[in-house]
C-alpha angles and dihedrals in degrees: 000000000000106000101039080094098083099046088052090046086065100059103044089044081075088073096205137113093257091058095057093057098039084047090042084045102043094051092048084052095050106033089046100012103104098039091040082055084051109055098036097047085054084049090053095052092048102050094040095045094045087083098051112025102083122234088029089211084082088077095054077054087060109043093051100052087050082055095056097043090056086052105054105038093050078055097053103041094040104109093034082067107058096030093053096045085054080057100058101034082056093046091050092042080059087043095246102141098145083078104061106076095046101048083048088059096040080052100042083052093049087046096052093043090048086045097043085056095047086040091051096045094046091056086055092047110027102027107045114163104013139136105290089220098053090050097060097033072061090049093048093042089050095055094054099056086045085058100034081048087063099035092052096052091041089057091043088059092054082057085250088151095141099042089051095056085042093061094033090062088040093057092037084047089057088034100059098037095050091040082053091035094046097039103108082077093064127218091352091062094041086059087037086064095037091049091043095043094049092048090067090047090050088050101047101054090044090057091044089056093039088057085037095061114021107221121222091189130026105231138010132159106207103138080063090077123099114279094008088112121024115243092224095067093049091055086048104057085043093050098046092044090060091045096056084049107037099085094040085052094052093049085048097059097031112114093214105051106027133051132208115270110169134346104325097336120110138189137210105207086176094067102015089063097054098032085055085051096046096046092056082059092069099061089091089056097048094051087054095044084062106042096050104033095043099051110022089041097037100050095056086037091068101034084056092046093044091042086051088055098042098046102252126174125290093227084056096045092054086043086061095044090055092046089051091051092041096055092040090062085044091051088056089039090064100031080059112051082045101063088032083066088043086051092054096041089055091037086050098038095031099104098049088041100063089036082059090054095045083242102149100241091243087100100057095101084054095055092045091057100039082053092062088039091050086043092048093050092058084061090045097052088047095054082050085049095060091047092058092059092045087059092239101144097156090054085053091052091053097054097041082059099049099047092050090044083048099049087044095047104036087038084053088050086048098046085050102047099045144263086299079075105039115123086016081106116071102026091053087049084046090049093040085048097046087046083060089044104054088043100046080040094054093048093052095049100047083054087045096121105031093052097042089053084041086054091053 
């Protein structure tokens, strides 16, 4: 997310009470825009098709196909994302930039041929005797996110923020009218929009990059050659992505606490409708992730960094890299104090929340619990964040593995003990990752100077 800084800067150089919220604005758009359009957009499909979609089972279908299709593809696609935006970050920072349009088509090729063939395997396995239109409607739809997947992170890299929630609200916009449109055909017109609508969005991003970066040659896969993507990153963005997903997974295939919805997929309505809930309590936090750790941070980051290359004083370069820590612990103070509100407000409007949506109020210590783990996991994806900057990708690794080891492992305990457990899990893996991560970021902080003149 490097970049969104200075858009943020703007805003709160205005020094006024309208800046704040346009800054604080601004960073929750961009940082949960696009997946907060997409879950809502497939909500809104779902309540205003149950009247009319008969039997009204078929939208359940629906929603949780989408589900598993944003799964799996996010999945899939996980370490392309981060390796190929390192690609291109490292080709731009040569001045290449007549190589970018053409290696994000050779990647967005190699994506749709590797999805077509995963696409094509899962119908066989996880969709057995079902519509043959609705199957490769599925294999259609799950292409797309693979590609959109790419495209999105590829934009977010060349700072279009604002262009990304712009498209996304446009697709969603198309998506949402033809599913509804299309909806007296059942689950097959609910897809239909889904498949149609993503298809614009698809477009659209893929013409926005093409005008963005002129190609002089159609295709190329260069960041297929050895050494072109590291291999680290790759394992990182596969390894976080099944860790957001294991428990949900689990709790997915568990007898007890899941139930058959169509062909082999399955759907816990006991832990997906909390954790939906928990997870829109974390838009304030991002907002303020954002805001503090992409322009405090950012700005001493770069004056140590800059300070390191142009032979400053030693004196100055420890004062940046106090200022870095120091607006680092701000960053999670506020992060902090921020969820902890989000907390009490759940905590506080839990109950008639979940009376509004019709949800029985047994699951409000689920959703208690799915709301710290939701809040802990802003402060965890911050401390990654740093890292980032600071270039440590194997600590990264380390903790991307632990925290999925630990969800597998602490969600298995859960499942076995009983509901009183459920969403234990997860939070208590999240808490147990961001305590290695304070401590390993505290060590490599205190050695800052010592290990960048070392690197030289």
């Amino acid at each position: 997310m490097a970049g969104i800084g200075f858009e943020l800067r703007k805003l709160l150089k205005k020094d006024t009470l309208v800046g704040l919220l346009q800054a604080y604005t601004f960073a929750g758009i961009i940082g949960s825009g696009p997946w907060v359009l997409s879950i809502l957009g497939i909500l809104i499909i779902g309540l205003l098709s149950s009247t009319v979609v008969v039997p009204s089972f078929l939208v359940t279908q629906f929603q949780t196909s989408v589900t598993y299709l944003i799964a799996i593809s996010l999945i899939l696609t996980g370490g392309l994302q981060l390796g190929f935006t390192r690609f291109v970050s490292d080709r731009l920072f040569e001045e290449k930039d007549e190589v970018i349009s053409p290696n994000l088509n050779g990647i967005l090729l190699l994506v749709i041929i590797a999805a077509s063939v995963v696409g094509i395997i899962g119908l066989f396995v996880l969709l057995p005797g079902t519509g043959v239109v609705y199957r490769i409607l599925m294999l259609a739809a799950f292409v797309l996110m693979c590609a959109i997947w790419i495209v999105t992170i590829f934009l977010s890299g060349m700072k279009r923020y604002k262009a990304i929630v712009a498209l996304f609200a446009i697709g969603y916009a198309i998506t949402v009218s033809l599913a509804l449109l299309l909806r007296p055909l059942g689950l097959e017109g609910l897809m239909a929009g889904f498949v149609i609508g993503h298809s614009a969005l698809l477009g659209g991003m893929w013409v926005l990059t093409m005008r963005e970066f002129r190609p002089q040659e159609l295709i190329a896969f260069d960041f297929a050659k050895r050494g072109a993507m590291f291999s680290s990153l790759l394992a990182i963005g596969l390894l976080y992505n099944l860790g957001i997903w294991a428990d949900k997974f689990m709790f997915w295939f568990f007898p007890d606490t899941s139930e058959p919805i169509i062909g082999a997929l399955r759907a816990s309505i006991i832990y997906d409708l909390p954790v939906f809930l928990a997870y829109l309590s974390i838009i304030p936090g991002m907002a303020v992730f954002m805001v503090r750790i992409e322009t405090d941070f950012v700005e001493y980051y770069d004056k140590f960094y800059d300070a390191v290359r142009s032979g400053g004083s030693l004196e100055y370069i420890e004062d940046m890299r106090d200022e870095m820590v120091y607006s680092i612990k701000q960053g999670m103070a506020e992060i902090g104090k921020i969820q902890t509100l989000a907390v009490l407000v759940t905590f506080v409007s839990g109950p008639l929340l979940l009376q509004a949506l019709d949800i029985s109020e047994l699951y409000l210590p689920l959703l208690y619990v799915q709301v710290i783990g939701a809040s802990l996991q802003v402060v965890l994806l911050s401390v990654l964040n740093v890292f980032f900057y600071l270039d440590q990708r194997r600590i990264i690794l380390l903790l991307c593995s632990e925290f999925l080891l630990l969800n597998i492992l602490l969600t298995g305990v859960s499942l076995w003990w009983g509901a009183a457990l459920y969403g234990y899990g997860f939070a208590f893996s999240v808490l147990v990752t961001l305590a290695t991560a304070l401590a390993l970021l505290d060590r490599r902080l205190s050695r800052l100077e010592y290990e960048t003149f070392m690197l030289q």
